[in-house]
mmCIF entry with sequence, helices, sheets and N, C-alpha, C, O atoms, coordinates in Angstrom:
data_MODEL
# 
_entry.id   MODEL 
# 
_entity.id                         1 
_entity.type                       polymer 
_entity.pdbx_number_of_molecules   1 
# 
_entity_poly.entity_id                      1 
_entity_poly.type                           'polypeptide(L)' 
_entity_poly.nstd_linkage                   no 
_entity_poly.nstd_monomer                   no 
_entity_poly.pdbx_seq_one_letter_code       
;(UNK)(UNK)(UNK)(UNK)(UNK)(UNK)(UNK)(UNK)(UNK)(UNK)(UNK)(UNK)(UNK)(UNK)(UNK)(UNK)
(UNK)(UNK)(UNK)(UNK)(UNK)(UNK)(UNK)(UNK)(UNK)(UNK)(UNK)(UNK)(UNK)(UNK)(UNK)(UNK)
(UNK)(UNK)(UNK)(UNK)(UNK)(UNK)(UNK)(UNK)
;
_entity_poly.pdbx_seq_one_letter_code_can   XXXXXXXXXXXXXXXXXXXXXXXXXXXXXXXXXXXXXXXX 
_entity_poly.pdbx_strand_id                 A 
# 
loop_
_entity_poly_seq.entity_id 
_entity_poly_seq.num 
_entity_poly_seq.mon_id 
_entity_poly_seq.hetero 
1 1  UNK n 
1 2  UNK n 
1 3  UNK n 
1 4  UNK n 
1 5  UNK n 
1 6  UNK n 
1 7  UNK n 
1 8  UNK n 
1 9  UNK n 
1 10 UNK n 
1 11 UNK n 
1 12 UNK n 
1 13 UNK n 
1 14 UNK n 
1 15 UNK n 
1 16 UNK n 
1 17 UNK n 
1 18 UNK n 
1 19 UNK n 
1 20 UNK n 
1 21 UNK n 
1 22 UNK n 
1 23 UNK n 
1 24 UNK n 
1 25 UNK n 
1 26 UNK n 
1 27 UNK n 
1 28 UNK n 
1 29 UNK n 
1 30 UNK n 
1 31 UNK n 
1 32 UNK n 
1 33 UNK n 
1 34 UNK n 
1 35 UNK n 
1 36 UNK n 
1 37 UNK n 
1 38 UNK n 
1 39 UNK n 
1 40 UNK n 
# 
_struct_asym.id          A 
_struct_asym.entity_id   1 
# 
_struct_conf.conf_type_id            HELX_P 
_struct_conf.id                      HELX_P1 
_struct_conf.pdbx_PDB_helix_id       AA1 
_struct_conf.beg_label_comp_id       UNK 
_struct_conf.beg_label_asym_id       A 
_struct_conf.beg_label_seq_id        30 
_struct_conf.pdbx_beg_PDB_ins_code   ? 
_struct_conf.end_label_comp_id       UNK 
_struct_conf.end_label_asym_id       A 
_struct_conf.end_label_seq_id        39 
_struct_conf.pdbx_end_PDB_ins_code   ? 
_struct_conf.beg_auth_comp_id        UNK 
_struct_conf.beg_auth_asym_id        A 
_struct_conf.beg_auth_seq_id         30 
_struct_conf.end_auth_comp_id        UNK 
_struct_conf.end_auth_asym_id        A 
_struct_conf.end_auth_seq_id         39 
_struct_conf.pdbx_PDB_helix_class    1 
_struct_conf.details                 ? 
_struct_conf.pdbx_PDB_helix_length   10 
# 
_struct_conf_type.id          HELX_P 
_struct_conf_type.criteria    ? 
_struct_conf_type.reference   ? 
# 
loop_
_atom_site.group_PDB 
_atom_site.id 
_atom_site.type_symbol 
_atom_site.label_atom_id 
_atom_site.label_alt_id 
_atom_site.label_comp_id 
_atom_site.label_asym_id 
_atom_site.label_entity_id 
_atom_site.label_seq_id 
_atom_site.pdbx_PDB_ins_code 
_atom_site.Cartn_x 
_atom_site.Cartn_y 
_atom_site.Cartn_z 
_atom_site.occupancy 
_atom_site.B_iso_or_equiv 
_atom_site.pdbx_formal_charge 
_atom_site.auth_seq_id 
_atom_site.auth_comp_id 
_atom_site.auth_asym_id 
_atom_site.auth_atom_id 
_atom_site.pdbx_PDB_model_num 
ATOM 1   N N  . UNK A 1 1  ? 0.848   -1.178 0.000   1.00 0.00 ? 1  UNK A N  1 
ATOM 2   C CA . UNK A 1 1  ? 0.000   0.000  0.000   1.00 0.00 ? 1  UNK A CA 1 
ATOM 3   C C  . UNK A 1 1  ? 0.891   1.238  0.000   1.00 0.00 ? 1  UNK A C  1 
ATOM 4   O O  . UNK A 1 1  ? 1.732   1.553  0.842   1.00 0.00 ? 1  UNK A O  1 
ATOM 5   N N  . UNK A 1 2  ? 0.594   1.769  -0.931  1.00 0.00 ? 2  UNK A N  1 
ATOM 6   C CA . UNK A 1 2  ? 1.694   3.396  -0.721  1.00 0.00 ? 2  UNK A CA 1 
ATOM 7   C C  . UNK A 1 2  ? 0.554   4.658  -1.090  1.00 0.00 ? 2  UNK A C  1 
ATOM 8   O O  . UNK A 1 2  ? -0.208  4.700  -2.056  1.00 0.00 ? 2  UNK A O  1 
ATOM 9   N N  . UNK A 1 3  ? 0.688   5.492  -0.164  1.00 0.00 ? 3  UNK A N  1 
ATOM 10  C CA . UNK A 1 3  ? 0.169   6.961  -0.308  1.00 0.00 ? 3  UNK A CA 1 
ATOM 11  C C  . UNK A 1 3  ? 0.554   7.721  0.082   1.00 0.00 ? 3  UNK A C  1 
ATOM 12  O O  . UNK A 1 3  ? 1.141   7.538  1.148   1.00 0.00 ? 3  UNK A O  1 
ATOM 13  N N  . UNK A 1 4  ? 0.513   8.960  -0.424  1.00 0.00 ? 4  UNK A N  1 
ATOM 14  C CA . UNK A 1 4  ? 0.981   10.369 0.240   1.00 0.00 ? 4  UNK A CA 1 
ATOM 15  C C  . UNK A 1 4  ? 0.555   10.869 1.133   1.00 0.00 ? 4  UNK A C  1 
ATOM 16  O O  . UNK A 1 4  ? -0.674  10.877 1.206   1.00 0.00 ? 4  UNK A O  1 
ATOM 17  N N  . UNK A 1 5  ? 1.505   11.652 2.455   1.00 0.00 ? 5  UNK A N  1 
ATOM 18  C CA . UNK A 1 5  ? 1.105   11.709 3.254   1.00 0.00 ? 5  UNK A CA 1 
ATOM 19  C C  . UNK A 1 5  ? 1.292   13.342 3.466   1.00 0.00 ? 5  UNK A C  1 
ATOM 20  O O  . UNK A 1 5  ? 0.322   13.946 3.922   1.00 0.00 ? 5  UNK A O  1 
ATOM 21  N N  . UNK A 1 6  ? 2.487   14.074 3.158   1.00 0.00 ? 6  UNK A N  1 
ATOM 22  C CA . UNK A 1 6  ? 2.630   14.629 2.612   1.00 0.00 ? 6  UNK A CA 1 
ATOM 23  C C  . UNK A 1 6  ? 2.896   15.739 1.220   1.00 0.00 ? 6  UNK A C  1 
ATOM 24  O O  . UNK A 1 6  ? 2.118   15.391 0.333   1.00 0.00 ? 6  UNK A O  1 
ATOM 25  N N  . UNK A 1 7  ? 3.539   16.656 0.879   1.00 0.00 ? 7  UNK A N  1 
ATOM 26  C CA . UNK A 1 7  ? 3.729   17.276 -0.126  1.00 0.00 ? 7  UNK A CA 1 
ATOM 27  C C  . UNK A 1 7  ? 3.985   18.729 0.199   1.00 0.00 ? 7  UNK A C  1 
ATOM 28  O O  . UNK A 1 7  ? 3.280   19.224 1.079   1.00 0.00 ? 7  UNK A O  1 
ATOM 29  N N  . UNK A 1 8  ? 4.927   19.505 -0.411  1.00 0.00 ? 8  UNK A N  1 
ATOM 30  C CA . UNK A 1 8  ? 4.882   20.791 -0.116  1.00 0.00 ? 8  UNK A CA 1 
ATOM 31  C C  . UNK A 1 8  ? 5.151   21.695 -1.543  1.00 0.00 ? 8  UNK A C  1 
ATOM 32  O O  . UNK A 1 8  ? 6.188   21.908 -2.170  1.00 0.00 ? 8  UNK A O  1 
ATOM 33  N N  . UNK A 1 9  ? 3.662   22.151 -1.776  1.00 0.00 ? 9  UNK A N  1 
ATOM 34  C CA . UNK A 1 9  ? 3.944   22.693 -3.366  1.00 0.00 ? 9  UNK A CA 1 
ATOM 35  C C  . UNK A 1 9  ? 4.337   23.609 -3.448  1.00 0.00 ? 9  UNK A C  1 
ATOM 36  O O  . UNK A 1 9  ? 4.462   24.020 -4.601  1.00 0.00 ? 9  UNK A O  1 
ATOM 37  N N  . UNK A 1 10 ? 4.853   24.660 -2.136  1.00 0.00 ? 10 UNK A N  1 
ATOM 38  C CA . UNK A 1 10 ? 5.387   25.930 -2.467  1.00 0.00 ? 10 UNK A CA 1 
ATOM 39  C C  . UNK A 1 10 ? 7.008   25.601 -2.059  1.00 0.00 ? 10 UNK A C  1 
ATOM 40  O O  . UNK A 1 10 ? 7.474   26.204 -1.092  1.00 0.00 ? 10 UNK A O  1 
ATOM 41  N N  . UNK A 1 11 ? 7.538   25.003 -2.523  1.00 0.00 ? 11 UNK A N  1 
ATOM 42  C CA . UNK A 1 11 ? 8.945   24.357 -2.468  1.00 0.00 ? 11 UNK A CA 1 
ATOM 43  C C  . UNK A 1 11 ? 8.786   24.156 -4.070  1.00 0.00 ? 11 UNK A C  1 
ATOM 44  O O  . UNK A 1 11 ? 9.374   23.088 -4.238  1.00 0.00 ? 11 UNK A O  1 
ATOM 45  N N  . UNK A 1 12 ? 8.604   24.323 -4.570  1.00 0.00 ? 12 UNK A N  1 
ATOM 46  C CA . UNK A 1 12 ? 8.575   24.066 -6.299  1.00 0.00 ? 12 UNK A CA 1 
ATOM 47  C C  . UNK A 1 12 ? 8.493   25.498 -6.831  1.00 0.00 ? 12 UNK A C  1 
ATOM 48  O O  . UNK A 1 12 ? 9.160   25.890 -7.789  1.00 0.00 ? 12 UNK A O  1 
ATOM 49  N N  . UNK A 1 13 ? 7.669   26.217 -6.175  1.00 0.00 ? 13 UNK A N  1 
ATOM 50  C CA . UNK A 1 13 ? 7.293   27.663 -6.542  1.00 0.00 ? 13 UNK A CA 1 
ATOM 51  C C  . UNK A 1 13 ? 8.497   28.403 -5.866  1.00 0.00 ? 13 UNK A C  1 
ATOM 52  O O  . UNK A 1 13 ? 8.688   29.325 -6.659  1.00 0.00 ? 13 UNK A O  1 
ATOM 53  N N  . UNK A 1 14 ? 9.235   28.512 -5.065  1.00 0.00 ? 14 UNK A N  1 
ATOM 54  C CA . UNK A 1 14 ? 10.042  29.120 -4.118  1.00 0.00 ? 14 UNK A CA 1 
ATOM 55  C C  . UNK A 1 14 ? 11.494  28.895 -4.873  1.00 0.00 ? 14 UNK A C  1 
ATOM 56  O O  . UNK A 1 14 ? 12.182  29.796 -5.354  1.00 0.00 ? 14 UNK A O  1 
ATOM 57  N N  . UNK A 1 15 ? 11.869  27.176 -4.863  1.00 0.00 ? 15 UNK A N  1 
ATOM 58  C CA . UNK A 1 15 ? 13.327  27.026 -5.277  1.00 0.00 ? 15 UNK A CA 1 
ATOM 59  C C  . UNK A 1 15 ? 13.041  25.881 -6.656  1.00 0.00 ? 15 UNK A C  1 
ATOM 60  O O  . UNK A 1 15 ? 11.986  25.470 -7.139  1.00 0.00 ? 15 UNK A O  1 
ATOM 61  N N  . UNK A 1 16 ? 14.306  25.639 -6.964  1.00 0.00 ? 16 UNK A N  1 
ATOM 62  C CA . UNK A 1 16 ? 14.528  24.912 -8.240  1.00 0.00 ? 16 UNK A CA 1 
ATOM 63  C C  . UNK A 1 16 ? 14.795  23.805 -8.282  1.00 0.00 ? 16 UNK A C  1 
ATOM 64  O O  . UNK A 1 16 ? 15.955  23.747 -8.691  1.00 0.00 ? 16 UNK A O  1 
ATOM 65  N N  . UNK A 1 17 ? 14.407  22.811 -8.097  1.00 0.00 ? 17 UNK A N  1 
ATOM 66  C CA . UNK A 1 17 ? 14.357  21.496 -7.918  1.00 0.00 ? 17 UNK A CA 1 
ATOM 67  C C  . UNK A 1 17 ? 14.986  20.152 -8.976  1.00 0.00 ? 17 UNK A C  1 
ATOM 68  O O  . UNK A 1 17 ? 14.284  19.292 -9.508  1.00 0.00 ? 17 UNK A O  1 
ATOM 69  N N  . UNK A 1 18 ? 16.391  20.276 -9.072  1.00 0.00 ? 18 UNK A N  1 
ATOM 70  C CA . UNK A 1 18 ? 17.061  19.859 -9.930  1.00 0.00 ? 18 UNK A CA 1 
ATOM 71  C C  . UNK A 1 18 ? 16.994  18.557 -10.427 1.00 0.00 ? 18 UNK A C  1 
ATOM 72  O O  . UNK A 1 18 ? 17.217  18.063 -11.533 1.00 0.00 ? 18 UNK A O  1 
ATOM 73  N N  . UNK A 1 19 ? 16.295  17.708 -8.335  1.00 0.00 ? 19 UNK A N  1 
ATOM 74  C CA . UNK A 1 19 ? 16.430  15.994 -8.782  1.00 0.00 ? 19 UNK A CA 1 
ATOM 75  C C  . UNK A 1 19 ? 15.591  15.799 -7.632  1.00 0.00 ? 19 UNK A C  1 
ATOM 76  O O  . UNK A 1 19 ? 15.542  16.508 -6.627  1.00 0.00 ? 19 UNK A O  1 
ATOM 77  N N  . UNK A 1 20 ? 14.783  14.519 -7.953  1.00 0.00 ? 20 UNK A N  1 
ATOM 78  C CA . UNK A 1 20 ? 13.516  14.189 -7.119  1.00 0.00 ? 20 UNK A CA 1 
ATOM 79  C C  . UNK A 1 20 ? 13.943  13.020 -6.487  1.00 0.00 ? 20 UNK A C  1 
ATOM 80  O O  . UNK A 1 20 ? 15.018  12.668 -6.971  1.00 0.00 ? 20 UNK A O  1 
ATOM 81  N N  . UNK A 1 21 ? 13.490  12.161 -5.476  1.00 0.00 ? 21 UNK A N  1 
ATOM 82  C CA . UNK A 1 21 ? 13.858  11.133 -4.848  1.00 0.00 ? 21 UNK A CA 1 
ATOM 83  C C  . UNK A 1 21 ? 12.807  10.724 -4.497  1.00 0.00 ? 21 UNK A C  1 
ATOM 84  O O  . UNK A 1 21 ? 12.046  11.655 -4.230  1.00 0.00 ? 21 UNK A O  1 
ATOM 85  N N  . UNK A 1 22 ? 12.183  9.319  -4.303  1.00 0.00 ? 22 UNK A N  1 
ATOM 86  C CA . UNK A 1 22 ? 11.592  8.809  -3.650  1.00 0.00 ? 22 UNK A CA 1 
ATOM 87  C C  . UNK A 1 22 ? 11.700  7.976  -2.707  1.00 0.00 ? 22 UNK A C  1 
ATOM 88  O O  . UNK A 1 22 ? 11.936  6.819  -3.054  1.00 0.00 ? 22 UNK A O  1 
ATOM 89  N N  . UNK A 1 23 ? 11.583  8.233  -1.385  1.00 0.00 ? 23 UNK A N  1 
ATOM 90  C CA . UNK A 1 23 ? 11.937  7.593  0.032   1.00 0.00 ? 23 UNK A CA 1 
ATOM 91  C C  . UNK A 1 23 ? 11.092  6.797  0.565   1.00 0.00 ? 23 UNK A C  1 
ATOM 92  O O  . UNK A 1 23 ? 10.048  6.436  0.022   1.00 0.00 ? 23 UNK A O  1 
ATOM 93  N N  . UNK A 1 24 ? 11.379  6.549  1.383   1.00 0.00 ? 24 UNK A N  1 
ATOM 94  C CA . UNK A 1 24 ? 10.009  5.499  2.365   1.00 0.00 ? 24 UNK A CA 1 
ATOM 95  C C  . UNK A 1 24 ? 10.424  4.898  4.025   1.00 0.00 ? 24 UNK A C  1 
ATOM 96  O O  . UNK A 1 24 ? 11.510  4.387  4.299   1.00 0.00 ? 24 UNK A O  1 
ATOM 97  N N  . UNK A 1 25 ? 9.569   5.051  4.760   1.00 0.00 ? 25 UNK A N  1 
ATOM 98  C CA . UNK A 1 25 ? 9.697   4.705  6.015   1.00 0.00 ? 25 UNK A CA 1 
ATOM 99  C C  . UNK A 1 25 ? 8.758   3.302  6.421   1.00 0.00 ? 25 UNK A C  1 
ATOM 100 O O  . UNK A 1 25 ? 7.800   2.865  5.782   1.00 0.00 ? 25 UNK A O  1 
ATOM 101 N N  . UNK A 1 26 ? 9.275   2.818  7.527   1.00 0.00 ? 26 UNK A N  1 
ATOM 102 C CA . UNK A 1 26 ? 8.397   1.927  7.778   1.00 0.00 ? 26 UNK A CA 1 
ATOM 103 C C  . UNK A 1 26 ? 7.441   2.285  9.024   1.00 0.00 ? 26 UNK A C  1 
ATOM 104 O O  . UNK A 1 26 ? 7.919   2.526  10.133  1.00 0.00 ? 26 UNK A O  1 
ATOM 105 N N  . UNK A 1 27 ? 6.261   2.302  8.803   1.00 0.00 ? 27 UNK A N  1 
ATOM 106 C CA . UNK A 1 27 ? 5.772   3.016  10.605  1.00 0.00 ? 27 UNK A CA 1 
ATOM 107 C C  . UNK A 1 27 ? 4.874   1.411  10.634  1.00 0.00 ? 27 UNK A C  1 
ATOM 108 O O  . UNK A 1 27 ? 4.253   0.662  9.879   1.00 0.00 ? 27 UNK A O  1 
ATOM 109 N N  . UNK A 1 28 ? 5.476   1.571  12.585  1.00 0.00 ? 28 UNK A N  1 
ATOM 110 C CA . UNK A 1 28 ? 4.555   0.510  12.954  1.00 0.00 ? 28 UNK A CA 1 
ATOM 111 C C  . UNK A 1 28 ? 3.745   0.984  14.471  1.00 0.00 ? 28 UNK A C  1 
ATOM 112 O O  . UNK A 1 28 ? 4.116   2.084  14.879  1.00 0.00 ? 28 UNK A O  1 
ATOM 113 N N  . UNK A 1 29 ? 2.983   0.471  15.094  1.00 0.00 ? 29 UNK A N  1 
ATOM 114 C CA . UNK A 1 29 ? 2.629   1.203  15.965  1.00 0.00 ? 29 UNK A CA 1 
ATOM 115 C C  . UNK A 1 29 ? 0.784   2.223  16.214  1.00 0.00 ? 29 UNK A C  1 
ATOM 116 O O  . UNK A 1 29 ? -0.380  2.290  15.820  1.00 0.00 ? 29 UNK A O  1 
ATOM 117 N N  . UNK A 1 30 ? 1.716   2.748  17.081  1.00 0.00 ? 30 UNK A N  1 
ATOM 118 C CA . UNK A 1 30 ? 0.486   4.229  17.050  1.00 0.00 ? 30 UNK A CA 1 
ATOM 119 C C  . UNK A 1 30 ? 0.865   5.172  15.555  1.00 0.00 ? 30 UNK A C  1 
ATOM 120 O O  . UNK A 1 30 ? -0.018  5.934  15.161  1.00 0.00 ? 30 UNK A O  1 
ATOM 121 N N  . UNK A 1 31 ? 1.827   5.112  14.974  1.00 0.00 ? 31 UNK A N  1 
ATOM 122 C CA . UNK A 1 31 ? 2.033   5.766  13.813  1.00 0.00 ? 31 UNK A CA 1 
ATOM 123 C C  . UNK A 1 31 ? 0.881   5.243  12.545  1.00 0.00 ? 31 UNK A C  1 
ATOM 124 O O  . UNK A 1 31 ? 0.132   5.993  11.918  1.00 0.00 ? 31 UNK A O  1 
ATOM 125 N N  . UNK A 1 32 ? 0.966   4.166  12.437  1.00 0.00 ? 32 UNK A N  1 
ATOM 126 C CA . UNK A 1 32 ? 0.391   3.667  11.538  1.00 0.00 ? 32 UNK A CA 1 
ATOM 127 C C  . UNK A 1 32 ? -1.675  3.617  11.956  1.00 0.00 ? 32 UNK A C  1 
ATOM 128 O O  . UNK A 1 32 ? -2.618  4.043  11.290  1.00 0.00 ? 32 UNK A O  1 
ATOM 129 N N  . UNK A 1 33 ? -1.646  3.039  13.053  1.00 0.00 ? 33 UNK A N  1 
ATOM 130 C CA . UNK A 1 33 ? -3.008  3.217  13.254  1.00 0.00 ? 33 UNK A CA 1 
ATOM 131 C C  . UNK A 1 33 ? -3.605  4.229  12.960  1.00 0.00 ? 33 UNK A C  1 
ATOM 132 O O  . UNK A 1 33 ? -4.677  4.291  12.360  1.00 0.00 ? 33 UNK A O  1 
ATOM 133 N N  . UNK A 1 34 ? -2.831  5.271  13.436  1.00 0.00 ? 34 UNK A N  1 
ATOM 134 C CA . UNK A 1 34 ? -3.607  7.418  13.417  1.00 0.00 ? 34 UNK A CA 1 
ATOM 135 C C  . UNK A 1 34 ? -3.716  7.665  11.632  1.00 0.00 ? 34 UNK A C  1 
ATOM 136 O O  . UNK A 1 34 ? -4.530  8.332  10.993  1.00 0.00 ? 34 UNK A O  1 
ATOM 137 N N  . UNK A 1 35 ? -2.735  6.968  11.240  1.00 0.00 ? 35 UNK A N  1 
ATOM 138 C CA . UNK A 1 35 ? -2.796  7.118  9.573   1.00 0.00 ? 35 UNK A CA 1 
ATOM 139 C C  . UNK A 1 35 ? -3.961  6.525  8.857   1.00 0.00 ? 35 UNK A C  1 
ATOM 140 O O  . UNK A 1 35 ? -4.589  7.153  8.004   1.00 0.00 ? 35 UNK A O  1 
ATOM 141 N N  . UNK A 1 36 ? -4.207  5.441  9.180   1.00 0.00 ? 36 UNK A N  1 
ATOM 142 C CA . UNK A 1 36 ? -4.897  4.378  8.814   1.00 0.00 ? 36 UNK A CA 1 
ATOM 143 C C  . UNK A 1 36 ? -6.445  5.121  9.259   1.00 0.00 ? 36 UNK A C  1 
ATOM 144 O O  . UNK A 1 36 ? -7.279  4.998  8.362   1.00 0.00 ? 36 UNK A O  1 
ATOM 145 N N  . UNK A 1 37 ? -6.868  5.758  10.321  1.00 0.00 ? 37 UNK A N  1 
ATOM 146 C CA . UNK A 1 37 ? -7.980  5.850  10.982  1.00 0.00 ? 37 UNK A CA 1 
ATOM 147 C C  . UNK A 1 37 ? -8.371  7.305  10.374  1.00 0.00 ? 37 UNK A C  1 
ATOM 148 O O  . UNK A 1 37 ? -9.577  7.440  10.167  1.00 0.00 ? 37 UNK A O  1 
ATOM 149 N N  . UNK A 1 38 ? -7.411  8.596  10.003  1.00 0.00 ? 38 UNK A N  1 
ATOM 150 C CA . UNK A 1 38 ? -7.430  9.195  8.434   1.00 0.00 ? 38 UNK A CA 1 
ATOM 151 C C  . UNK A 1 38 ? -8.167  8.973  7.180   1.00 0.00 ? 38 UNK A C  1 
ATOM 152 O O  . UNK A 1 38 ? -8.851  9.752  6.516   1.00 0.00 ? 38 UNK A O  1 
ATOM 153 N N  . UNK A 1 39 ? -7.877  7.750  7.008   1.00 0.00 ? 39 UNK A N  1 
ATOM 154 C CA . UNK A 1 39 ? -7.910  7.135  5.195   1.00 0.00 ? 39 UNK A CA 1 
ATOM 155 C C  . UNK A 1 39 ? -9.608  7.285  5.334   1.00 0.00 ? 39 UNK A C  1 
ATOM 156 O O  . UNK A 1 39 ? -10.302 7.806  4.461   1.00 0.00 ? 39 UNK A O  1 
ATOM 157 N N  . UNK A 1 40 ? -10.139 6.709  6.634   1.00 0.00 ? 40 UNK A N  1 
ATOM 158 C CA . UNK A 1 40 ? -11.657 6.336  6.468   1.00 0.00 ? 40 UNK A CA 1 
ATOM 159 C C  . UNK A 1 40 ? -12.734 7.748  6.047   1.00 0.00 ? 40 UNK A C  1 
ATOM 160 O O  . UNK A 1 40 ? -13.943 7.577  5.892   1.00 0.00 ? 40 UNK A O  1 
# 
């Protein structure tokens, strides 16, 4: 399952963004539940 959780579009408008990356964390926990209880 992957979704955005963030984004910050005035970081595109502000500076110049030469190279993009895509990262990822693992949340387990109370992290993931509060996310999950969001989606609904």
């Amino acid at each position: 399952m992957s979704s955005l959780i963030a984004k910050n579009p005035t970081a595109k408008h502000n500076y110049i963004i030469e190279n993009t990356i895509e990262t990822g964390i693992v949340l387990t926990g109370t992290e993931i539940k509060s996310i999950r209880l969001r989606k609904s």
